[in-house]
ROMAR-674653 format. One record per residue: x, y, z of N, C-alpha, C, O in turn; residue in three letters. Coordinates in steps of 0.05 Angstrom, whole numbers, plus 5000, padded with zeros to 4 digits. Atoms other than C-alpha are relative to their C-alpha. Layout:
N
XYZXYZXYZXYZala ...
# end
This chain:
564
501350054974202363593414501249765014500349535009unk 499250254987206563153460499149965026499650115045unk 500750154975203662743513501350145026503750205028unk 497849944968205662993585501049795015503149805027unk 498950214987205862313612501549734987501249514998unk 498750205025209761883558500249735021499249515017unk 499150314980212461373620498449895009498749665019unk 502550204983204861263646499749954983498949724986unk 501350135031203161113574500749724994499349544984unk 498550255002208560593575499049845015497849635007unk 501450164985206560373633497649864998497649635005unk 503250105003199060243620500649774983500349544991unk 498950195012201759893564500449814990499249684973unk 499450174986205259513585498649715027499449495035unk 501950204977200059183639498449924975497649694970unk 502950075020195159213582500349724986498849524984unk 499850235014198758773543500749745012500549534999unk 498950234989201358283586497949835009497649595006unk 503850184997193758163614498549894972497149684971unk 501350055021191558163545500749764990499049584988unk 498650195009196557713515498549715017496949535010unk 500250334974195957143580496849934990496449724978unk 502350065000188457183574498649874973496649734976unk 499650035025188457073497501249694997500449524981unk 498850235015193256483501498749835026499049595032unk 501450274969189656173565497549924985497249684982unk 501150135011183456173525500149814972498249664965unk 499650215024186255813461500849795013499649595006unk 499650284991189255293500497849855019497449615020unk 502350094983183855203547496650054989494950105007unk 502049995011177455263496497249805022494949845026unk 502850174984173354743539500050035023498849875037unk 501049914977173655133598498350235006497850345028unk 500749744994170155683577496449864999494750014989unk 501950014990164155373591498449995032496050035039unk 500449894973164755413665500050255013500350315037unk 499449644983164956233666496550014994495049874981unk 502650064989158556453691498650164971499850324957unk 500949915019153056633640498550205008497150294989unk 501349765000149957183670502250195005501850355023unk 498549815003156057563657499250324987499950314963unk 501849774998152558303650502250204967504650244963unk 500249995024151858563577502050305001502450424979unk 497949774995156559153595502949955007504250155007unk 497450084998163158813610501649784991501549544997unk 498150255014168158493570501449865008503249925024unk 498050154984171057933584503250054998504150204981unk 497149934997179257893607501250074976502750264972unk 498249925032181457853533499150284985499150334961unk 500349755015179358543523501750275011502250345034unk 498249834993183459093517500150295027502150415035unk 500849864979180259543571500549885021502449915035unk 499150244968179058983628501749975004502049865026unk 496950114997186558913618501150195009503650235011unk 497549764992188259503643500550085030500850325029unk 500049964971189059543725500750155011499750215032unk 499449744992192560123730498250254993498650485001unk 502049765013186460513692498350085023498949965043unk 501950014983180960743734497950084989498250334990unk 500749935017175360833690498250305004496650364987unk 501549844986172461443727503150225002503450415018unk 496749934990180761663721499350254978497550194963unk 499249775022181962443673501249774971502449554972unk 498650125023183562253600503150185005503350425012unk 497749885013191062353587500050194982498250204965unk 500249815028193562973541500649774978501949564980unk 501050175026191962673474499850174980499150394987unk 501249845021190962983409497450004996496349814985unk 503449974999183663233413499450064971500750214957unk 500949895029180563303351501750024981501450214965unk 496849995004187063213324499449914963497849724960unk 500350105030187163103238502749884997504649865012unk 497350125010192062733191502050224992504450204991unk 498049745010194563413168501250105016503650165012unk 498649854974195763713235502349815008504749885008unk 498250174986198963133262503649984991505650025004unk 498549945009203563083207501750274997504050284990unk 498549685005205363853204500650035028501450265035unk 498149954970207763763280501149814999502749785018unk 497550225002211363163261502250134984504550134994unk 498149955013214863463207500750245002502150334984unk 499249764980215564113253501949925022503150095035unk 499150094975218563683306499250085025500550095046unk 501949874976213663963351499149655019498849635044unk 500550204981211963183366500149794983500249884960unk 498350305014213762463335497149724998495349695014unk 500650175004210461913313499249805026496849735027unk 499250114976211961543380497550125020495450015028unk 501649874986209062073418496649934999495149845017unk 502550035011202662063377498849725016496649705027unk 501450285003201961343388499349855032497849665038unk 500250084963203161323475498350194998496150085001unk 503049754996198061963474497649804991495649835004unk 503050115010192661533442499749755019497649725032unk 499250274975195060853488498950125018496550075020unk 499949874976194861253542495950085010494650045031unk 502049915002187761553521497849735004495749775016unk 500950215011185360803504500749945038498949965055unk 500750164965187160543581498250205010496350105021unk 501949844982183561173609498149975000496949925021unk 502349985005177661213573497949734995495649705001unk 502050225010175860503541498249895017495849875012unk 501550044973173860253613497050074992495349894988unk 502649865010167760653593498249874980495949794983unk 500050015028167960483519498649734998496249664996unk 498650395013169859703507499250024970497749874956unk 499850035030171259973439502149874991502149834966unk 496850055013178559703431499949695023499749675047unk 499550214989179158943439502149925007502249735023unk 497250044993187158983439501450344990500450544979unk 499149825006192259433432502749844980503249614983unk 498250105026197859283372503149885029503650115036unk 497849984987204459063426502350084985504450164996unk 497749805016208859323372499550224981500250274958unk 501049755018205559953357502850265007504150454996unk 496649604993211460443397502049904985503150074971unk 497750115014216660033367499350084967500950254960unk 500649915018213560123294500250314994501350444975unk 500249615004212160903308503150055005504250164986unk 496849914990219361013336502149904969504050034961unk 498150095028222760623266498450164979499850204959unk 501049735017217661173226500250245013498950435004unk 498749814992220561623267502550194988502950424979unk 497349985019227661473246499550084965500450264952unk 500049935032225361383172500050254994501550344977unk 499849735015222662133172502750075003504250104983unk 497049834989228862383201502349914977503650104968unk 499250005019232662013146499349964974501049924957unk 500449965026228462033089498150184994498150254970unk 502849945001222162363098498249895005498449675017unk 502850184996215462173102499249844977499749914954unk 501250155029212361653057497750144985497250154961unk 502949895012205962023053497650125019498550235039unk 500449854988200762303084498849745033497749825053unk 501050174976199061693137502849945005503149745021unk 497150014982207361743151498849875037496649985038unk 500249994975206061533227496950035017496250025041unk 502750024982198861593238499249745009499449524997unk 501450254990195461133287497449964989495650124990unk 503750085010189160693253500149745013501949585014unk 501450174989185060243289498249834973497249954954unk 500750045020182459733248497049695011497849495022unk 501550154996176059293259500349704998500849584977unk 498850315000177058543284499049834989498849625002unk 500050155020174858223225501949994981501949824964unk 498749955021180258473187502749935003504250095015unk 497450134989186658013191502850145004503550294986unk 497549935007193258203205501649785020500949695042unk 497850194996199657733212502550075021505050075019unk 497849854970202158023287498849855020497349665020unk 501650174970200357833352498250145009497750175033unk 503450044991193758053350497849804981498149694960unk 501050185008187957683343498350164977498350414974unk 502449945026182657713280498649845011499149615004unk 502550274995176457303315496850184987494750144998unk 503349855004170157753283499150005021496649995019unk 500749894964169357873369498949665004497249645022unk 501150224990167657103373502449775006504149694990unk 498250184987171556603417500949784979503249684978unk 498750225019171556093358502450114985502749984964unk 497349905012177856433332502250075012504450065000unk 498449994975181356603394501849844991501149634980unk 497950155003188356363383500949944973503349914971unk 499749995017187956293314501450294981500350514981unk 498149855016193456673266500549954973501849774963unk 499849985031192456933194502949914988504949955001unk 497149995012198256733146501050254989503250234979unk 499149765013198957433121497350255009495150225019unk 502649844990195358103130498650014982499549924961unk 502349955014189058273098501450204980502950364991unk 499449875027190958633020499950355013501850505011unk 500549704984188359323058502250045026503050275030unk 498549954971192659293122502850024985504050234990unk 498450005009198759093076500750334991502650484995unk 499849715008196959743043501050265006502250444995unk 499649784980196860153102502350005016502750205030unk 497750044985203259893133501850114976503750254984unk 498849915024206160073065499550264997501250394984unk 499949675006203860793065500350165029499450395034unk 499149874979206760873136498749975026499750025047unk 501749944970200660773186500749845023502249655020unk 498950074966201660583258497549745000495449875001unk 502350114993196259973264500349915034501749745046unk 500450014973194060073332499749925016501249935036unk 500650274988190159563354496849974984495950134967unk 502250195004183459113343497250225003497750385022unk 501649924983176959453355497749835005497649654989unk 502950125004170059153374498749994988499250124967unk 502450055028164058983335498249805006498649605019unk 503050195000157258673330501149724994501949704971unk 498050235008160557933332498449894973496149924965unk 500049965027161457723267497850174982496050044972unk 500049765009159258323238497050015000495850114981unk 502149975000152958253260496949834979494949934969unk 501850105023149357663217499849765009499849554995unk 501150234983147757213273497949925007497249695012unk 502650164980141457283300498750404983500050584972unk 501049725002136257923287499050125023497550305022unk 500649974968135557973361502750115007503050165030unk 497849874986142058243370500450275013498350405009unk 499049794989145258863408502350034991504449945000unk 497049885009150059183363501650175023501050325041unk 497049974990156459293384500449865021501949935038unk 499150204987156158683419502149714999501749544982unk 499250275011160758113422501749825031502449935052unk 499450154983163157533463503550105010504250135033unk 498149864985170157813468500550305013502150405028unk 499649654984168858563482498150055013498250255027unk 502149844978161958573516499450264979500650314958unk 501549855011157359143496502550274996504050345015unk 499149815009160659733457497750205005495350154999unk 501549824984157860393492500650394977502550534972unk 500249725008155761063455501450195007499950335020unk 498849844994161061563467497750275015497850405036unk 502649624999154562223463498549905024497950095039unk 501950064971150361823524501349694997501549564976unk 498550255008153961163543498149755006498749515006unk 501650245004147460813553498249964967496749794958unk 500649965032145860983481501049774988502949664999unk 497650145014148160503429501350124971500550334960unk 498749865016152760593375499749914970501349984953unk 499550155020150760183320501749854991503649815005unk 498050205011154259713278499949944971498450054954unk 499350204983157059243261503350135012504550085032unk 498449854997162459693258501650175020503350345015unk 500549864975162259903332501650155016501350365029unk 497349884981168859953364501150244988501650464999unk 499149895027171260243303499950335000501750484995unk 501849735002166360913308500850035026501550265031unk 500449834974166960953379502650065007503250245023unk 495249924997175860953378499750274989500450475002unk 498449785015176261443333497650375015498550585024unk 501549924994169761803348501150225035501150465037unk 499749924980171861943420503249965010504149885032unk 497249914993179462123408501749775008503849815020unk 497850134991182261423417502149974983504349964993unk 498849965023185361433355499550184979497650334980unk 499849765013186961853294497449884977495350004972unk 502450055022182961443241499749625005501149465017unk 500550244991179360773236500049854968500049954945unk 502150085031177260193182497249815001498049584997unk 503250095000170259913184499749824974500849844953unk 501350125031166659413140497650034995496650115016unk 502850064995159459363120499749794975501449734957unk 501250085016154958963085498150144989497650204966unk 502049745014149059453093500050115026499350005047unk 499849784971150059973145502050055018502250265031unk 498550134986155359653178502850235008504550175025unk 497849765010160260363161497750235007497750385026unk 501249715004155660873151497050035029495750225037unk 502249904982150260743204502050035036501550235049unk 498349864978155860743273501350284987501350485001unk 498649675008159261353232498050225011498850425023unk 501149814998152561693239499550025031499250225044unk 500549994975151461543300501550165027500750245049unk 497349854979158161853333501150174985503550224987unk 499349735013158462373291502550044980503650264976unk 498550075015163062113244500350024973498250124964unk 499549985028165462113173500249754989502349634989unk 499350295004164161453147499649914964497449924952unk 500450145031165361173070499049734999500349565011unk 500250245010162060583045501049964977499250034961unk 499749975033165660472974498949834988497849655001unk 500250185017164060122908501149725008503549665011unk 499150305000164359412918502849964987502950104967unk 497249935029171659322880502350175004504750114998unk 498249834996174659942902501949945022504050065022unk 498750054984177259622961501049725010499349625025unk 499150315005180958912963498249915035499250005056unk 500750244984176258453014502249785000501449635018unk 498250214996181957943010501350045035502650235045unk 499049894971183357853086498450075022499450155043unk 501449814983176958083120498349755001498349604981unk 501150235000172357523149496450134994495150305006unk 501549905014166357563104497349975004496949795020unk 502050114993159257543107498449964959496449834955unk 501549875027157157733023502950064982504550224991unk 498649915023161757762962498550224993499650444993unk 501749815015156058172933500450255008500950444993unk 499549774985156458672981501850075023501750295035unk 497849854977162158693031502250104993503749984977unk 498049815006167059233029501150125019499650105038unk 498349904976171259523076500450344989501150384966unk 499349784999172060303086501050195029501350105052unk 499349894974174260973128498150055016495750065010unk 501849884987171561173182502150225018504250145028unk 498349754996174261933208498250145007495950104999unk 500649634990172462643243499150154982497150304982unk 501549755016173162953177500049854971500849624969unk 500450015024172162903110502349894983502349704966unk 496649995019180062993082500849765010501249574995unk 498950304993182362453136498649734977499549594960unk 500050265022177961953105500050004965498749824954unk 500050015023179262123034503449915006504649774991unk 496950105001186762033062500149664996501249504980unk 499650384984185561283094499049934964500549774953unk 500850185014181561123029501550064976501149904957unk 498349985017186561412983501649694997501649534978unk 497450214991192260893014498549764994499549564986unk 501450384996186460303017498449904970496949714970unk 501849995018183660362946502349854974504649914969unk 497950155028186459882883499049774998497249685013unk 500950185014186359302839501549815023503249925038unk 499650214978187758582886499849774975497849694963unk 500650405010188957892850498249855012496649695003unk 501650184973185957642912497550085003496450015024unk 502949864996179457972907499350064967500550254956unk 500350015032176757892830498050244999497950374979unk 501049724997172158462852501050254990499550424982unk 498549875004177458872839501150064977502750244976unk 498649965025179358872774498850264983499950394966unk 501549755010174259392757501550345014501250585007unk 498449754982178559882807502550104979503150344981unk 498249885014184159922753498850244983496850284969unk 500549765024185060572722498150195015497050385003unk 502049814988180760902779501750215014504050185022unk 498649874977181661542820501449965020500249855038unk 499050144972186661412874500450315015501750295035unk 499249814993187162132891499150195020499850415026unk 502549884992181862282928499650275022497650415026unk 499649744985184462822979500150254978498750444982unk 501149805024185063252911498149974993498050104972unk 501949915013178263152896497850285012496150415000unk 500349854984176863582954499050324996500750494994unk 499549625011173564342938498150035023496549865032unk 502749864976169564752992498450224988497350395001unk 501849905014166265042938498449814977497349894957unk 500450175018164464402905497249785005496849544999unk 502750065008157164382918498350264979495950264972unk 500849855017156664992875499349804977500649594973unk 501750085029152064812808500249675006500249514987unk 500750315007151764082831497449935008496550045028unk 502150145003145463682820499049845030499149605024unk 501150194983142963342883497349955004495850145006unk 501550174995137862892894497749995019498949855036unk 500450074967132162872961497649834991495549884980unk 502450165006128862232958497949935020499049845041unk 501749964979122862223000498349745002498849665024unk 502450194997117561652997501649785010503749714999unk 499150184986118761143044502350055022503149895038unk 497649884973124261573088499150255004500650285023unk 500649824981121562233110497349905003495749804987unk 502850024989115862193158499949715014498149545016unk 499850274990119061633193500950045024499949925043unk 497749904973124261923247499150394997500250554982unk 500449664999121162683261502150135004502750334990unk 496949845002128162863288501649984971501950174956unk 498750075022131862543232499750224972501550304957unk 501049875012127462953192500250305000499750414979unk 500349834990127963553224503450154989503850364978unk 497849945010135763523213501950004977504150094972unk 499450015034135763323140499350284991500950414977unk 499749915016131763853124501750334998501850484978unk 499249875002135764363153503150024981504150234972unk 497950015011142064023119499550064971501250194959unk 500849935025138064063049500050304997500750424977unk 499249665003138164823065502250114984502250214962unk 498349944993144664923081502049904974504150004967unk 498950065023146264533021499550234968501150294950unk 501649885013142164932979501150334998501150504981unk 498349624987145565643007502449944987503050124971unk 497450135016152165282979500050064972501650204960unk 499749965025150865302919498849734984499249714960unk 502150285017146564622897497750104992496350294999unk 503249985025141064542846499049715020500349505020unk 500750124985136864192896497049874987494949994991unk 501950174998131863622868498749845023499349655036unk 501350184980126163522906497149934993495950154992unk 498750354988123662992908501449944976501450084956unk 499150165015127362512873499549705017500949665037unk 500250274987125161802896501449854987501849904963unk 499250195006128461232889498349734998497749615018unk 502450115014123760772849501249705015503549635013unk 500150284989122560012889502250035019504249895016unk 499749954981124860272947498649835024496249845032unk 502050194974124059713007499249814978496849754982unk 502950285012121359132952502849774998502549554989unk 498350295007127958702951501349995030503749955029unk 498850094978129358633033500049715000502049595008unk 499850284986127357933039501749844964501649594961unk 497850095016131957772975502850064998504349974981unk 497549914996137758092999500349865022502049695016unk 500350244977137357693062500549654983501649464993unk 499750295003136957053017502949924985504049704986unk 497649885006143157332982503049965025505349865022unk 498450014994146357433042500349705016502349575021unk 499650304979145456803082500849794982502349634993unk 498350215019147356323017501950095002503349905007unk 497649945008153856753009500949935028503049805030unk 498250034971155456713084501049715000503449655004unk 499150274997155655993083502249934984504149814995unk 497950065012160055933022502350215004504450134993unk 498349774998164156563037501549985022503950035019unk 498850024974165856433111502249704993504749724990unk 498450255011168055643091502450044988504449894992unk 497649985021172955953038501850165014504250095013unk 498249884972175856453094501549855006503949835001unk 498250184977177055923142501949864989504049835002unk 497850195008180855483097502050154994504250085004unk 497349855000185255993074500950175020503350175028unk 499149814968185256513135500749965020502450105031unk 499550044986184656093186501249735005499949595021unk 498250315005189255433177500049995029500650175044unk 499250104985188754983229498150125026499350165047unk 501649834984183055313271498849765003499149554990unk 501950184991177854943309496449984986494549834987unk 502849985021172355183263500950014966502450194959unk 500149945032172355083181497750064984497550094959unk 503149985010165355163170497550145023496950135046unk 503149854983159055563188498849815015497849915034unk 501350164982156154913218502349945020501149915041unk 497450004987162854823253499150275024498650215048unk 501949714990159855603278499349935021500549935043unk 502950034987153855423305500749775017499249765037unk 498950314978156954743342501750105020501750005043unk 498049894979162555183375497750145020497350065043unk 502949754982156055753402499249765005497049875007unk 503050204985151855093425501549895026500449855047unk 498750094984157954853463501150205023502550125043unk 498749814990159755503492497050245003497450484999unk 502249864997152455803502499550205019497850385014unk 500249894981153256113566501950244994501350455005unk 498449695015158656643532499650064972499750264959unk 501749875038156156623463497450074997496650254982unk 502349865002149756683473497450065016495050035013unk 501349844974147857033537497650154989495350144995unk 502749815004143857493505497449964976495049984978unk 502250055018140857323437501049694983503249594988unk 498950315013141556623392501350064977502350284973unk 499050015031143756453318499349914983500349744969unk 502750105015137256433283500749964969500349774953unk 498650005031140956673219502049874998502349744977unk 497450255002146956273228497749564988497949384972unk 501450235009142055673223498749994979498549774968unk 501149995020138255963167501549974972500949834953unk 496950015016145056103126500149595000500049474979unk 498550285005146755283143498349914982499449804963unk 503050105008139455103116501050024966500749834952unk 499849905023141655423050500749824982501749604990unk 499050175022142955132977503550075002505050165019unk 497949895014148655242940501250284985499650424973unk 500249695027151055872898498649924975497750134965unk 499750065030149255532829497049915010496049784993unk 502550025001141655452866497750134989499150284975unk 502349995010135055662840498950305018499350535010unk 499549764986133056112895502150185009501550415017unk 499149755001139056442903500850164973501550394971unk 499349855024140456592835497550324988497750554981unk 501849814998133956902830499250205016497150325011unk 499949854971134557302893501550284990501150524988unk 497349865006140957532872498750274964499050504957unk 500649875031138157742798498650305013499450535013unk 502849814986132058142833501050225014499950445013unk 497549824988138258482878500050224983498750434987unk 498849855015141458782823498650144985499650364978unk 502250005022134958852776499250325016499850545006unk 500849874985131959272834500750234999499550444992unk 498049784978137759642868501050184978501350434980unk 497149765016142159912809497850054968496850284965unk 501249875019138159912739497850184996497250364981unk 504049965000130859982759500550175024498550315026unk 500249874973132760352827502150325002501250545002unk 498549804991138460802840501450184974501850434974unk 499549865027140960872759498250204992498650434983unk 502249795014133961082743499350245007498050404993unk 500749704983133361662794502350154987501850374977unk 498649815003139461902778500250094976500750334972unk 500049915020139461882710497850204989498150424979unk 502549745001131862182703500450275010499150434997unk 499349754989134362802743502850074991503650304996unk 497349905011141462822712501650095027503150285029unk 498949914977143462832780502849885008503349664999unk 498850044994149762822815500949875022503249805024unk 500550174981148462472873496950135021495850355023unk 502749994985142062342921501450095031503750075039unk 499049974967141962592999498249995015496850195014unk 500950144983138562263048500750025030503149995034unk 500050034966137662293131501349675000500249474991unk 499350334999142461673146499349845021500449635018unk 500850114980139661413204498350195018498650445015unk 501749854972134861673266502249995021504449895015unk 498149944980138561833331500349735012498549565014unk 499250234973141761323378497549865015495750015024unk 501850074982137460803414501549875025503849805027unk 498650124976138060543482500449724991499049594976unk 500250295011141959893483497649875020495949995034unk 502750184999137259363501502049815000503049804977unk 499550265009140958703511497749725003497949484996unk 502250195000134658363524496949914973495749694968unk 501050015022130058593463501750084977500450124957unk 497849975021136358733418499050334987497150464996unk 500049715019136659403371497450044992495749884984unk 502849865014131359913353500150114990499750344999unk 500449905024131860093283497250205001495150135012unk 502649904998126960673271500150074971498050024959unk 499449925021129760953207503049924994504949945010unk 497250045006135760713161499250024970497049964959unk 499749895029137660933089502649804984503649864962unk 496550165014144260383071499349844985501049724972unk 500250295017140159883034500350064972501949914961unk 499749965023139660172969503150004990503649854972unk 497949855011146960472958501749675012504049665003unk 498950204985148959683004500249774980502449674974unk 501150125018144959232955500750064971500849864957unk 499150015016146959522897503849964987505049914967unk 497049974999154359592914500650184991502650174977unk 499349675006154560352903500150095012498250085028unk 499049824978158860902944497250015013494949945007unk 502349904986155261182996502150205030503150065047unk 499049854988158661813040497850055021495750125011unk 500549924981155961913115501550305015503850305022unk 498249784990157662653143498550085024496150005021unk 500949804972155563033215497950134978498250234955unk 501349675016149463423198498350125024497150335021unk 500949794975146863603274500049795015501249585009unk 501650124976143563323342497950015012497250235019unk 502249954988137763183374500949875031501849655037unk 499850084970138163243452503049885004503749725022unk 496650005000146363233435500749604988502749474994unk 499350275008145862493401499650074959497750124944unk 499250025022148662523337498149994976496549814982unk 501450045024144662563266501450044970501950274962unk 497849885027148762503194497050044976494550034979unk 500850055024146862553124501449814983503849744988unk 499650195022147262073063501050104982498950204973unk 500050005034150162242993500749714994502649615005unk 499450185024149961632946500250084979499750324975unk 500049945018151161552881500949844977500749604984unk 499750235012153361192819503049815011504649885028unk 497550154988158960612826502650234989502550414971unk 498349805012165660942822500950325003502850444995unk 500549675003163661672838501150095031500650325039unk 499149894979167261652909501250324998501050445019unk 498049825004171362282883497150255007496750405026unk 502149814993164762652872498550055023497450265027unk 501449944978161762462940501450055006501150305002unk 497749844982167962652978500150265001500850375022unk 499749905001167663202951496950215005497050445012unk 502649854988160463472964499849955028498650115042unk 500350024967161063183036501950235010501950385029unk 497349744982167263633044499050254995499750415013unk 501049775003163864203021497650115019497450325032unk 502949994978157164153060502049915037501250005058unk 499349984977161963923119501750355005501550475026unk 499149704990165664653115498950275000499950495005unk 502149825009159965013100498449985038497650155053unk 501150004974157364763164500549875030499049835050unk 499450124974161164453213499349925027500050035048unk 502049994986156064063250501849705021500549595039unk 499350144976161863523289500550095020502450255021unk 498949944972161963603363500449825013498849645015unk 499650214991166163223405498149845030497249935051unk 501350094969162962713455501950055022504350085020unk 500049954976162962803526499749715019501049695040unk 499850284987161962113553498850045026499549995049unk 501450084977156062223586498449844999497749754977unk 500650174998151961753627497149964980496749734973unk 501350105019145761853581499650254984501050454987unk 501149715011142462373539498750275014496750265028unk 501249734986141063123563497050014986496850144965unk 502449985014133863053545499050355003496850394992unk 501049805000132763793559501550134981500050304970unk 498749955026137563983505497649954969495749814964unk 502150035029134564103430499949794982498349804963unk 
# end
């Protein structure tokens, strides 16, 4: 599928970057002027350094460019290595798509300036060697917490990083540049990943302005993960990478109808990614379908020096597009844990239990119930978990990530946002940023005991014990309620969410399409033990071809409430 307009592609570009770039290096050198831009700058538009605002030739009301719609890693490649269309191509079709549509979006905070140049030298390579594999030439968007050593930025969407340049890429990006992929550009996200304030409006941040629901664009899209879900989600790109701590992957996936992995803590090198939790942050795919992200997490999955998490990854599946069967919820065990999550979100409910059907017609041995025992009793210790690790986790970043930056410390943080209030924190404060400074040490009293109660909870007493009492193969769960309106004034309205258990313990957790209410997105959950990505991939892929419940957004202005 090749682009019709390859030279406006360039063109857009071309403007994009040149606004992008200037605006980027005007605010690093000029940091103490950004307190004279006005603060009622309106919770829907990103400032200049974002990759949309940069575009002058767009019109955001303009036709998307031809693009690969719905477009997979398989297809793409089997018209690459048809010569039906190039690497190159691929990568101005999605540019092209990204100036048209983001306007809308403000999912993509930059675009890569040497992404055609990259695609065009994996061009050449197929032509003289082949492909490396199956992400030969695909474009991935990768969430702007997660470093890379080019001329884009890594700021977690917050001005204190502006200008600042990693010494190397993040262990994962290395990965993906090594198994061929195109890195695209930056996307948006709940600034720093959402562990600022509890008053926030995910998919907000000081450099991209509010990230907008692709399915109704006054909807929001969740987070922290935001841009991320809504690039790929709405055809700007082929595939994305997301992080969470708890939700942060799997609750935007569900939201935009997405395919989103959270893995085993371990399985995926954190070295490189600006952190909020050793305990629990991990970085995964986020995809359309099922196979794509067993591709992305094939390439992103291994042992890291740099991440001691990792050492438990040796000797694991790396294979994971073969674990793949569309008959491979026949005779498996699943899980439906009920107390404390149905009877919370009536839609939510409504579209689990048609997915428990549908699962059930497949070919599953369907336990029901199966609860997950102390369910909800360790939130406010996972919170004390995460706000001690942020403090010591961010500190150890900055010194190595960000050499020579204007911030080295979380109180450093909170002094940049006090000085810069009128663009940091227009809309909500940094209640938890202060609570995090307040904190002990790691080797303290309360957090050790926090941390114990975590693990005690989540994995022996909680998620082991269900599964093992039922001999089950994994649990499945409604992952979220539908889309709420954003709100930049009372922040997000959680009604139902399922990520703490499978977040807190640091065990997979697979997000798939499983319908809509009133055309806004609804997934399902499989969790399961640490390690067992192979097995959830492979029941998501089955229940996704059994029922093929993604439909692409439309990018309208809100929800068809007369729809089902």
């Amino acid at each position: 599928m090749v682009p019709a307009a390859r030279n406006d592609a360039r063109f857009l570009l071309a403007a994009l970057l040149a606004a992008s770039q200037a605006a980027c290096a005007a605010a690093a050198a000029h940091a103490a002027a950004l307190d004279a831009r006005p603060a009622e700058r309106p919770a829907t538009a990103p400032p200049a350094a974002s990759a949309s605002a940069a575009a002058p030739a767009a019109s955001p009301a303009a036709p998307a460019p031809a693009a690969p719609e719905e477009a997979t890693i398989a297809g793409l490649q089997a018209d690459m290595d048809a010569g039906r269309t190039t690497a190159r191509a691929v990568a101005e079709a999605y540019l092209a798509r990204i100036a048209a549509l983001d306007p809308k979006l403000h999912a993509v905070l930059e675009v890569n300036p040497d992404a055609l140049a990259i695609a065009g030298a994996l061009d050449a390579e197929r032509k003289a060697n082949g492909p490396r594999g199956p992400l030969h030439g695909i474009p991935v968007i990768l969430k702007d917490n997660i470093a890379t050593a080019d001329k884009m930025q890594t700021t977690a969407g917050s001005l204190a990083l502006v200008g600042v340049r990693p010494p190397r890429d993040a262990t994962l990006v290395e990965r993906l540049r090594a198994a061929g992929a195109v890195i695209l550009g930056k996307a948006n996200l709940s600034e720093w990943a959402n562990i600022r304030s509890p008053r926030s409006s995910s998919g907000w941040s000081a450099r991209g302005g509010q990230t907008h629901n692709p399915y109704a664009l006054d909807r929001n899209p969740c987070g922290s993960s935001s841009g991320t879900a809504v690039a790929v989600a709405a055809n700007l790109v082929a595939v994305g990478v997301g992080t969470e701590t708890d939700g942060s992957i799997t609750c935007p996936s569900a939201m935009t109808a997405l395919v989103g992995v959270k893995p085993t803590v371990g399985l995926v090198s954190r070295a490189g990614i600006i952190p909020i939790s050793h305990s629990q942050d991990t970085a995964g795919p986020m995809a359309r379908t099922v196979a794509d992200a067993a591709a992305l997490l094939t390439a992103m999955a291994g042992a890291d020096d740099d991440d001691p998490a990792t050492k438990a990854a040796h000797g694991k599946p790396v294979d994971y597009v073969a674990a793949l069967d569309p008959e491979g919820l026949r005779g498996a065990r699943v899980g439906v844990p009920r107390a404390k999550i149905f009877g919370i979100s009536p839609e939510a409910d409504r579209v689990a239990e048609a997915a428990i059907a549908a699962l059930k017609a497949a070919g599953a041995v369907i336990v029901d119930p199966a609860d997950i025992p102390h369910y909800g009793e360790y939130d406010d210790a996972e919170l004390e978990v995460l706000l001690t690790e942020l403090k010591a986790d961010l500190a150890a970043y900055l010194a190595a990530w960000a050499p020579g930056g204007p911030v080295r410390t979380l109180a450093d943080v909170i002094a940049f946002d006090e000085r810069h209030r009128a663009e940091e924190m227009a809309f909500f404060g940094q209640e938890l940023f202060l609570k995090a400074q307040a904190k002990g040490p790691l080797t303290g009293a309360a957090y050790r005991k926090a941390l114990a109660r975590c693990r005690k909870l989540s994995r022996a007493e909680g998620l082991d014990a269900v599964l093992t009492r039922h001999r089950l193969d994994a649990l499945v769960v409604p992952s979220f309620s539908p889309p709420w309106l954003t709100d930049p004034v009372n922040g997000d309205s959680f009604l139902l969410g399922t990520s703490t258990p499978a977040a807190v313990a640091g065990y997979p957790a697979v997000t798939v399409p499983a319908g809509q209410v009133r055309g806004l997105p609804v997934g399902i959950t499989f969790m399961g033990r640490p390690w067992s990505e192979a097995t959830l991939l492979k029941l998501a892929y089955a229940y996704e071809q059994a029922t093929h419940q993604r439909r692409p957004p439309k990018l309208l202005p809100t929800a068809d409430l007369t729809a089902p």
